[in-house]
BATORLUM-618242 format. One record per residue (C-alpha): residue in three letters; x negated, y negated, z negated. Coordinates in steps of 0.02 Angstrom, whole numbers, plus 50000, padded with zeros to 5 digits. Layout:
residues N
ala / X / Y / Z $
...
***
This chain:
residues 403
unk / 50000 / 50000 / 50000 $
unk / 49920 / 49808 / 50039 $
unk / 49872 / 49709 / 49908 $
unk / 49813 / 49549 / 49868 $
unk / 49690 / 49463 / 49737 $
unk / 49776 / 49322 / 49641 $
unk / 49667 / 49236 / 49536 $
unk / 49785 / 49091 / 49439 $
unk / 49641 / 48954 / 49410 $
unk / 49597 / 48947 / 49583 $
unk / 49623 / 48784 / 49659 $
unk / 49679 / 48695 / 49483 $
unk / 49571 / 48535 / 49471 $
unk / 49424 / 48575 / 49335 $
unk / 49394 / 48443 / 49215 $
unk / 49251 / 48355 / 49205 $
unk / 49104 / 48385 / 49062 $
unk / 49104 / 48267 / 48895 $
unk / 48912 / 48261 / 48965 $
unk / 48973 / 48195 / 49145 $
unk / 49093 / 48076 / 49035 $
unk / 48971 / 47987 / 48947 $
unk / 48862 / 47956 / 49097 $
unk / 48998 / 47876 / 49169 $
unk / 49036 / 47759 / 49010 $
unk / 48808 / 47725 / 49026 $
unk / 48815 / 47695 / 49206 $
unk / 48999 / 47603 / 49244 $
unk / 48928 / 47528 / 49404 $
unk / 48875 / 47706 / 49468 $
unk / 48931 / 47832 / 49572 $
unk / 48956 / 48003 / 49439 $
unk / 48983 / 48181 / 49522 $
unk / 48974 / 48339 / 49472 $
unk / 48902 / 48480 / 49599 $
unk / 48966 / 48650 / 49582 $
unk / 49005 / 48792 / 49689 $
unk / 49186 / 48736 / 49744 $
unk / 49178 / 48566 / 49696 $
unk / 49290 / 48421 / 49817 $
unk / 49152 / 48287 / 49864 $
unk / 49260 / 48191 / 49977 $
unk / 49177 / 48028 / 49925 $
unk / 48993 / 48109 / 50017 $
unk / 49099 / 48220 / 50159 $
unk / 49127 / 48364 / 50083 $
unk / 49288 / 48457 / 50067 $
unk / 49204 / 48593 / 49962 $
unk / 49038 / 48601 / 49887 $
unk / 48952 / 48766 / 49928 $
unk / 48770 / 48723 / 49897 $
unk / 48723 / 48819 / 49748 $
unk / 48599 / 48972 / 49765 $
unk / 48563 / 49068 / 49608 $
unk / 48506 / 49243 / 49545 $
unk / 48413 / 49333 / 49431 $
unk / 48305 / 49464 / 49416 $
unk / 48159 / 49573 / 49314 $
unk / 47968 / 49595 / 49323 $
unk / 47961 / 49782 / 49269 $
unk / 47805 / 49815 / 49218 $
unk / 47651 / 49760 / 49319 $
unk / 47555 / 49892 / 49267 $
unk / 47688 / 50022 / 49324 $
unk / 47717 / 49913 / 49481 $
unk / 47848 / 49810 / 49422 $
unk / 47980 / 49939 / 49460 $
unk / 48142 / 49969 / 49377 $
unk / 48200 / 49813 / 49340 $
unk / 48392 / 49741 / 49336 $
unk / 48440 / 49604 / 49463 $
unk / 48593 / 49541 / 49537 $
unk / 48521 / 49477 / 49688 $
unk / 48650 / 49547 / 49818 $
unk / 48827 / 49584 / 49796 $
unk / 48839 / 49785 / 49725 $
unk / 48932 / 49830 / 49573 $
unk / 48822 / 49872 / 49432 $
unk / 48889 / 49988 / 49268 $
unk / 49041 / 49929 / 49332 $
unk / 48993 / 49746 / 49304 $
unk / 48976 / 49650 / 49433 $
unk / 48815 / 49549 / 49383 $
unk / 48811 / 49432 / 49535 $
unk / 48931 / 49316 / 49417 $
unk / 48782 / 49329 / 49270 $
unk / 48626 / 49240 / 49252 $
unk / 48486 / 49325 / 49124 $
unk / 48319 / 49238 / 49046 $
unk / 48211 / 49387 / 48950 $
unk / 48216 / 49532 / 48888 $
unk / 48132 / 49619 / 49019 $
unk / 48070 / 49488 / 49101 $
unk / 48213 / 49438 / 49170 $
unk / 48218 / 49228 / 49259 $
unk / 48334 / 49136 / 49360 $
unk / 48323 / 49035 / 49505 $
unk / 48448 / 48905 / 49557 $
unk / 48440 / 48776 / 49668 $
unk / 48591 / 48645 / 49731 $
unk / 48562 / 48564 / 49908 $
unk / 48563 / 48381 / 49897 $
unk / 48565 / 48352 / 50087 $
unk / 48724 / 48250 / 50090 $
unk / 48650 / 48132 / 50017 $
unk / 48566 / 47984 / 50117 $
unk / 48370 / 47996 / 50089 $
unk / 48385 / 47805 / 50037 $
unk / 48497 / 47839 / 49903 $
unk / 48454 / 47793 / 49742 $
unk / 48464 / 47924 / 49593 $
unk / 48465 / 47861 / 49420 $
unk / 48514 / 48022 / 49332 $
unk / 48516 / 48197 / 49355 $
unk / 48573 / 48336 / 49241 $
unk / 48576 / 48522 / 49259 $
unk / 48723 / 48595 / 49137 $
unk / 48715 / 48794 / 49126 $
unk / 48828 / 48878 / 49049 $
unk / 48760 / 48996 / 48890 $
unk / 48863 / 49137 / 48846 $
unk / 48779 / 49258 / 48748 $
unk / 48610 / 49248 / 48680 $
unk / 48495 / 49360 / 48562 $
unk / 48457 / 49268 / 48405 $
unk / 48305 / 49371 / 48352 $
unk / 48213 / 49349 / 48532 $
unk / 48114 / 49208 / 48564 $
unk / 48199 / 49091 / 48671 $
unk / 48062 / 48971 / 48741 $
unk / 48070 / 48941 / 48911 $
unk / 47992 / 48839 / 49047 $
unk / 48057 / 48764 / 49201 $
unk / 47947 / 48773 / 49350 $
unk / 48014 / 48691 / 49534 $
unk / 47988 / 48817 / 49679 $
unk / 47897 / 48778 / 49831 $
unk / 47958 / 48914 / 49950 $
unk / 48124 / 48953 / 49994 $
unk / 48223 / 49128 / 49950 $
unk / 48354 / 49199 / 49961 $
unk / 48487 / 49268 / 49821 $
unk / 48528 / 49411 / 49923 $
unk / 48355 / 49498 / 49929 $
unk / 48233 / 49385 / 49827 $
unk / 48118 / 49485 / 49717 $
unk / 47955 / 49507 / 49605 $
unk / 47849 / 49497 / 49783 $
unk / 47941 / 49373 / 49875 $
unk / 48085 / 49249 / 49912 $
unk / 48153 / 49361 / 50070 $
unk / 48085 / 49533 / 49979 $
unk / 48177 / 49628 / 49858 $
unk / 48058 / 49789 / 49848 $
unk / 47920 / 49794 / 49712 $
unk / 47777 / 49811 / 49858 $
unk / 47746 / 49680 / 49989 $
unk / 47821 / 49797 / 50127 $
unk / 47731 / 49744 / 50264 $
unk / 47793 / 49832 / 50417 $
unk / 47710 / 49984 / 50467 $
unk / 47673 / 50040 / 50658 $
unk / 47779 / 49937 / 50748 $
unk / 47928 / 49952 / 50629 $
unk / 48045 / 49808 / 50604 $
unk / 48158 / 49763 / 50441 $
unk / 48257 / 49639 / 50526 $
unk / 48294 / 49619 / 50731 $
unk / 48211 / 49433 / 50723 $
unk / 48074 / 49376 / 50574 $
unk / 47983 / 49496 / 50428 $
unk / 47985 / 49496 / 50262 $
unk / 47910 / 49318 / 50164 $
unk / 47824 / 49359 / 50024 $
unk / 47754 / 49233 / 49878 $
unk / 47562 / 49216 / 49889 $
unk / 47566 / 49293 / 49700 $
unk / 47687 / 49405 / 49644 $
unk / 47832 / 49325 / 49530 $
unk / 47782 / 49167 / 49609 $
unk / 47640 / 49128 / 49537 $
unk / 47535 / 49075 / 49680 $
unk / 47476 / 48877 / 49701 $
unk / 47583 / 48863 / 49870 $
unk / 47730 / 48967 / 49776 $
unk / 47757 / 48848 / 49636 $
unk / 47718 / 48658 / 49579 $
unk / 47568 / 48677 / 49457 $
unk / 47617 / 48607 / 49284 $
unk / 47820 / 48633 / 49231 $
unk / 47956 / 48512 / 49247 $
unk / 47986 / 48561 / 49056 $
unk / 48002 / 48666 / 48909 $
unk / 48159 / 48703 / 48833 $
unk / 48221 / 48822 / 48668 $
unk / 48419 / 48873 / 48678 $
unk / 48502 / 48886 / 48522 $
unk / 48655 / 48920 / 48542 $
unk / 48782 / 48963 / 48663 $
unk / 48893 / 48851 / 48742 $
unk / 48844 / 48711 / 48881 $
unk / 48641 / 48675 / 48887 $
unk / 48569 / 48529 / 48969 $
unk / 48437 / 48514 / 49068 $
unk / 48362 / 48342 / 49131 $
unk / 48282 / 48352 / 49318 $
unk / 48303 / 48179 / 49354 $
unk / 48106 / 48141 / 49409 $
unk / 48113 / 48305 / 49513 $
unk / 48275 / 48278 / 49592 $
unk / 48194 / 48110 / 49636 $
unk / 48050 / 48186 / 49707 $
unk / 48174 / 48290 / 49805 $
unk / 48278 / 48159 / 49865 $
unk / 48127 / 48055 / 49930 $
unk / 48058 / 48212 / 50031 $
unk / 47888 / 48217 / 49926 $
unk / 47928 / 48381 / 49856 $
unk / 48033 / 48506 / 49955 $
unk / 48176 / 48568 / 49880 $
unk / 48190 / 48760 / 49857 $
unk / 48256 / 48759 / 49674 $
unk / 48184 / 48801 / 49493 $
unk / 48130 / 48951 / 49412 $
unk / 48195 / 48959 / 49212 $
unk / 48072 / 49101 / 49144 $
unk / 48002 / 49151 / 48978 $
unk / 47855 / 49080 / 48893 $
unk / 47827 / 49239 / 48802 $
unk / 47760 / 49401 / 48864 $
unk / 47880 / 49491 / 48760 $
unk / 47956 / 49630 / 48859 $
unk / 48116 / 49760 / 48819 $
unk / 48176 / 49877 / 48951 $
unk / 48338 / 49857 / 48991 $
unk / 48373 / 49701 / 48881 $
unk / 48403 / 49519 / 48902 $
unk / 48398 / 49360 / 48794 $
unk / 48493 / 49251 / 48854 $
unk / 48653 / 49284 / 48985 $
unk / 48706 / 49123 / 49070 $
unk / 48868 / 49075 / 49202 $
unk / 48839 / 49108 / 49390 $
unk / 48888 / 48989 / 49529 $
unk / 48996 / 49114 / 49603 $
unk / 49093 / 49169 / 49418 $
unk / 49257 / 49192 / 49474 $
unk / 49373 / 49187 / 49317 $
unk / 49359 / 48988 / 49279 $
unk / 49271 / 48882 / 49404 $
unk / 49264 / 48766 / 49253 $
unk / 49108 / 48881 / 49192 $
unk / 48990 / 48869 / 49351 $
unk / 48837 / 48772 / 49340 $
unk / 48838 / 48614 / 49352 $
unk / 48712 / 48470 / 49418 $
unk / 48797 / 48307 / 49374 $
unk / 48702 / 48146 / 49486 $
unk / 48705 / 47979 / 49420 $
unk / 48682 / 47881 / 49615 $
unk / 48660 / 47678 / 49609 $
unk / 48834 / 47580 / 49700 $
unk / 48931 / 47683 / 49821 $
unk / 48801 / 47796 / 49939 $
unk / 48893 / 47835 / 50086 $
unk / 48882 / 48022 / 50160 $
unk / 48709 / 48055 / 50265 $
unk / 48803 / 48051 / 50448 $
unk / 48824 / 48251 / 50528 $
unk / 48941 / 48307 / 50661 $
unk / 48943 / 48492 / 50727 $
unk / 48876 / 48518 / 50892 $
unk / 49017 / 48627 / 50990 $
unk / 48986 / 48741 / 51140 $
unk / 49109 / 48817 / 51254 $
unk / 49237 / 48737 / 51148 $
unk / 49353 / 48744 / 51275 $
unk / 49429 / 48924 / 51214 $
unk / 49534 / 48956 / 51409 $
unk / 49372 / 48923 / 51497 $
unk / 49267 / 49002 / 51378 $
unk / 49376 / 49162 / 51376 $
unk / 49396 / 49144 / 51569 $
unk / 49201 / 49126 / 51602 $
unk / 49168 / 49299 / 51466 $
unk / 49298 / 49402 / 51582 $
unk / 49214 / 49352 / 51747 $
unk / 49035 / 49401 / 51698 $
unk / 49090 / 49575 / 51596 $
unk / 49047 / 49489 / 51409 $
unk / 49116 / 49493 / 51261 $
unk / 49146 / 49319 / 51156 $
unk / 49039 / 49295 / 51015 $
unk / 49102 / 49148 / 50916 $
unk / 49035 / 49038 / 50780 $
unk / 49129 / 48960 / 50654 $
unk / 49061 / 48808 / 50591 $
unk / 49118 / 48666 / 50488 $
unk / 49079 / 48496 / 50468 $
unk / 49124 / 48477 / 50279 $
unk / 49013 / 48633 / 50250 $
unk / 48835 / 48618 / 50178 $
unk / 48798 / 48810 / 50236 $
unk / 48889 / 48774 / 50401 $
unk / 48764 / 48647 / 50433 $
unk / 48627 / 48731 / 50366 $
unk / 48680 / 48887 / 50454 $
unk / 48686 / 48772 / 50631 $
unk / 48512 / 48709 / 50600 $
unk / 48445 / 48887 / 50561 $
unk / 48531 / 48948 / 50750 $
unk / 48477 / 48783 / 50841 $
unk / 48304 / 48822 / 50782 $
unk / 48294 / 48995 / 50799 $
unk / 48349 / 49040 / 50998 $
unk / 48296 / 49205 / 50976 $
unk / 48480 / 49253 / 50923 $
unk / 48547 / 49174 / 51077 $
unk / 48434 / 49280 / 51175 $
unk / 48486 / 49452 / 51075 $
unk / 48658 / 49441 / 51121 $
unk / 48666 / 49342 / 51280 $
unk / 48682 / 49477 / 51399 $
unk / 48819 / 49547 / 51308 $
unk / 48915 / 49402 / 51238 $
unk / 48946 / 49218 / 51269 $
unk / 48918 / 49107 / 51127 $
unk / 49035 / 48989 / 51065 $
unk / 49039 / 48843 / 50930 $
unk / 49190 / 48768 / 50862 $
unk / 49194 / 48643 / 50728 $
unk / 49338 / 48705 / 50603 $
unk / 49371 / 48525 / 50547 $
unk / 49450 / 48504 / 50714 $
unk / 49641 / 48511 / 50727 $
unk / 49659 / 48591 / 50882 $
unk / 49570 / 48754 / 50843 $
unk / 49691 / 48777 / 50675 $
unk / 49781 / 48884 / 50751 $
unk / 49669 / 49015 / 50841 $
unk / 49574 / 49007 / 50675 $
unk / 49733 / 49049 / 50566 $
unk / 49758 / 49182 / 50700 $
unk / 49595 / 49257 / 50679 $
unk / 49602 / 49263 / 50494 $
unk / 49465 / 49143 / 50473 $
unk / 49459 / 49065 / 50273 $
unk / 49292 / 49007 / 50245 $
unk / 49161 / 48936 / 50341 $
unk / 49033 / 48941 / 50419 $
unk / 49090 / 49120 / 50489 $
unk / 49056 / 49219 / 50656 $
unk / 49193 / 49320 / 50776 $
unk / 49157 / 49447 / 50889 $
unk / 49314 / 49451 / 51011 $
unk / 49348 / 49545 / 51165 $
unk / 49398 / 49402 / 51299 $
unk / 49546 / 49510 / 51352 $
unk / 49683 / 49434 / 51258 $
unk / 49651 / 49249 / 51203 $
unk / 49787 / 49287 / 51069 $
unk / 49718 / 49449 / 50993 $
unk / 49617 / 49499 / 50842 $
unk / 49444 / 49483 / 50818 $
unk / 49336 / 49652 / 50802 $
unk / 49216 / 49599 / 50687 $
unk / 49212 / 49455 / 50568 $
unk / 49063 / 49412 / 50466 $
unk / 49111 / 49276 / 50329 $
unk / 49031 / 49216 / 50170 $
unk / 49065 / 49305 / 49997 $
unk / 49172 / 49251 / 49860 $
unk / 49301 / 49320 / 49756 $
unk / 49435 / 49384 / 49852 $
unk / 49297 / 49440 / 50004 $
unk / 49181 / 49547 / 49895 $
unk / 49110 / 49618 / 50074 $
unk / 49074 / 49441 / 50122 $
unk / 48863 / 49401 / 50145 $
unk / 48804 / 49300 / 50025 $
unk / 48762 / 49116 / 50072 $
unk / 48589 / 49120 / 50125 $
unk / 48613 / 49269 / 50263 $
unk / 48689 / 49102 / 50359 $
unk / 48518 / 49014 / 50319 $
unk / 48389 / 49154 / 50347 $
unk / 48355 / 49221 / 50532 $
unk / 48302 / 49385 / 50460 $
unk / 48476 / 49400 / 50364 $
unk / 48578 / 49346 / 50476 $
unk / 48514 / 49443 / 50659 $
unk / 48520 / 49578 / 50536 $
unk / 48701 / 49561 / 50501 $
unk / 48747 / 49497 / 50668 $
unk / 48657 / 49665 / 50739 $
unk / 48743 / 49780 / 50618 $
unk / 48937 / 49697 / 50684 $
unk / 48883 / 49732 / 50865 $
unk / 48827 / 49896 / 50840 $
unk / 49017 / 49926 / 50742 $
unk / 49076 / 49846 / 50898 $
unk / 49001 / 49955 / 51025 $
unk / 49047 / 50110 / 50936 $
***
């Protein structure tokens, strides 16, 4: 029998922090927003934030090669847990990375405040809870970052052996040091050093870093929380945190709450569409024998234009499918395509169709869309962002396809 999810604090409006309050009541000439993973931003062009990339995971032991450790980097079910809404610091090593993207924002604008609130719900009192905040100089992914690398979720550095290839376009990325620790993995001294007490809402200040960030002199790929002690017990964790993707109350995601001088308006972005013209796209794919291969995009979408950028720089994908299947690009934001969209069962963006050309008015065959709640076989995020993840998906929906 069909069912559906129904989760009844989606889409209420989620109050804003007593932290976020009294920034407002410091700063009254300022522009105060939160960022979390579903927040509106209408005020910097976006319907729906979705910039928020976290995870956790383990070092094992380095002297048994850092295997067996707990992570929720991907999206399987765990002693029926699902730990991709959890964030851990210690026990066995355990860190999280988060990072929010901040490029809506206009690279002149000027950022008085910024502060990270995380979520603490559970903590062990008799661990030591020192941590330190490091910012992250390469980018990774939250679907397969590990121990070795941001885009490597084994415990070895898996470099490809006699011609064989992980993904269809790119390798693996590894750090230069395992767990980061190389000089072109990490900055060199902390951002800061923190002890949580207690549960309930922590607050971390990354306004000079979030400067640094805005201002380009310091990419932004996030920050590491991790353990200043080299305690270590299997199986365990200190200190278990809210993830951007918890999907009980929104209310409890993280949180990075910007303090901006005046009124910055929205950094200018329109989607570039191709073969928008859905007759004469359709019409063209039945006269050379292809099928339509159609992406999604979104205007209003941080991943959709990250996602864009990651395609327009990567041709490669163009060329794996070209033979088979004309591309199309369709900006969601657009009226007219609302209703082929609604037809195709499209919810979230930035997502891809594969569609025979047959029947402008039939069903896609494959749909690859982000994850989230009520699409727990979605890809996460960054498998929009990352060539590797994404040719990998994209090759695994035309092989279903074909069969």
């Amino acid at each position: 029998m069909p069912f559906t999810f129904e989760n009844p604090d989606l889409g209420k409006p989620v109050a804003e922090l007593s932290a976020t309050a009294e920034l407002r009541k410091q700063h009254p000439q300022a522009t105060v927003v939160e960022l979390w993973q579903g927040a509106p931003l209408p005020q910097l062009g976006i319907a729906s934030y979705d910039g928020v990339r976290d995870v956790y995971f383990g070092d094992g032991r380095p002297e048994k090669g850092f295997g067996g450790s707990c992570t929720n980097s991907g999206t399987d079910l765990s002693y029926g847990d699902d730990l991709r809404y959890q964030l851990h610091l210690g026990g066995e090593g355990r860190r999280t990375l988060i990072a929010f993207d901040l490029s809506m924002l206009p690279r002149d604008a000027k950022l008085a405040k910024a502060v990270l609130m995380l979520n603490v719900e559970e903590l062990d009192r008799k661990a030591d809870r020192n941590y330190r905040i490091v910012a992250l100089k390469r980018r990774w992914s939250e679907g397969v970052v590990g121990v070795m690398g941001g885009l490597n979720g084994t415990t070895n550095e898996l470099r490809p052996l006699g011609g064989r290839k992980l993904y269809p376009i790119g390798d693996t990325e590894n750090w230069e040091q395992p767990l980061y620790a190389g000089p072109s993995d990490r900055q060199p001294e902390p951002v800061d050093l923190l002890a949580i007490e207690k549960t309930g809402w922590l607050a971390l200040d990354l306004t000079a870093l979030a400067q640094k960030w805005l201002s380009g002199e310091w990419p932004n790929h996030g920050i590491a929380i991790e353990a200043v002690s080299d305690d270590w017990t299997m199986g365990r964790y200190d200190v278990r945190m809210t993830a951007s993707d918890y999907p009980v109350d929104p209310a409890l995601r993280p949180r990075l709450v910007l303090v901006l001088d005046g009124a910055p308006k929205p950094a200018p972005y329109q989607v570039k569409e191709q073969n928008a013209d859905l007759k004469a796209a359709f019409q063209q794919a039945r006269e050379s024998g292809r099928m339509i291969l159609c992406h999604v995009l979104a205007t209003s979408s941080l991943t959709s234009r990250r996602f864009e950028a990651m395609l327009n720089a990567t041709p490669a994908i163009s060329r794996l499918v070209e033979n088979d299947y004309l591309e199309v690009r369709l900006d969601a934001d657009k009226p007219e395509h609302g209703a082929f969209l609604k037809a195709q069962g499209v919810r979230r963006f930035p997502s891809t169709l594969l569609i025979s050309p047959r029947d402008l008015e039939g069903r896609h065959l494959a749909l690859l869309e982000p994850f989230d709640w009520d699409c727990p076989a979605g890809l996460l995020r960054s498998a929009f962002e990352f060539e590797q993840l994404y040719s990998r998906a994209l090759q695994g929906a035309i092989n279903h396809v074909a069969r």
